[in-house]
Residue, then its C-alpha position, 0 to 999 in steps of 0.5 A: x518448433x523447439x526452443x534452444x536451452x536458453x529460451x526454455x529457461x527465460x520462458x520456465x523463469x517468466x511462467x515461475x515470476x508470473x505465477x509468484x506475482x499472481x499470488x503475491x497481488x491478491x492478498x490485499x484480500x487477507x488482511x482482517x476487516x479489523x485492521x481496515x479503515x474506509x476513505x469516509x472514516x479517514x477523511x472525517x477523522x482527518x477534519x475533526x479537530x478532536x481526533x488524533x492525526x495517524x501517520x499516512x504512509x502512501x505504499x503504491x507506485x510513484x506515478x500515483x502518489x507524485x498525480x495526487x495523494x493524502x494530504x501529509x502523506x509520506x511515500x518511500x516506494x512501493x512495498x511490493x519491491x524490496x527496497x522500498x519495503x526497506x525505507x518503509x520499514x527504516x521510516x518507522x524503526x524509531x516510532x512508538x509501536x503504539x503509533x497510530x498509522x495508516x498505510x493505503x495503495x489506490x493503484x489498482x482494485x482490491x484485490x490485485x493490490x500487490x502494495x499494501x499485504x507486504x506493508x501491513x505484514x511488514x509493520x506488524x511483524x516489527x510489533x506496530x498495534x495501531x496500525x490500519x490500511x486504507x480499505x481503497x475497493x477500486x483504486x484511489x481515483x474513483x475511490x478518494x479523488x473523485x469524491x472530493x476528498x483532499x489530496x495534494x500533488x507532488x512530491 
């Protein structure tokens, strides 16, 4: 079988996005423990009357967030697409970069995450230093919602 000139490039343009995508989704991997928070952390610093109340960005897909999502938790897109890393990025411009944020996904286990590398690379790069991302190890269903922790539905 041979492939017209058109269906080897459609075909060598699929493999090259495959590939670009596979790469970009693992690296939830390399974001240092230090700048990790786990669901059991937030959840007990967002009951304390005490502990100050972190910015919660949601930075997964809209089907995810719109089903259940944190409390106070603000969506601008998913940061893996370029726009809405731009809202993201708009959203924060403004803060103090001392401003203490936490950036979180859910869609997907860990390390196939293609959402939370680009934001937290994003925010650090525009010089935030407070900044963690919710360490979710499945995705936020079994790992949030069904340990009862709080969430709220909708936009």
């Amino acid at each position: 079988m041979t492939l017209s000139g058109s269906r080897k490039f459609v075909l060598i343009l699929a493999a090259i996005f495959a590939i670009a995508l596979g790469a970009y989704a693992y690296q939830a991997s390399l974001i240092s423990d230090s700048h990790l928070i786990s669901p059991e952390d937030l959840v007990k610093m967002l009951q304390s009357s005490k502990s100050p109340k972190p910015l919660i960005i949601s930075v997964g897909p809209h089907m995810l967030y719109a089903q259940a999502h944190i409390p106070g938790a603000e969506y601008f897109g998913p940061a893996s697409d370029p726009n809405g890393l731009q809202r993201l990025q708009t959203r924060v411009d403004s803060l103090p970069r001392s401003k203490f944020i936490v950036i979180y996904c859910g869609c997907c286990p860990w390390n196939h995450c293609p959402n939370v590398k680009p934001a937290d690379d994003a925010l650090r790069g525009m010089g935030f230093t407070n900044l963690r991302v919710l360490y979710i190890a499945q995705n936020f269903g079994t790992d949030w919602v069904d340990k009862g922790y709080p969430t709220t539905k909708g936009e």
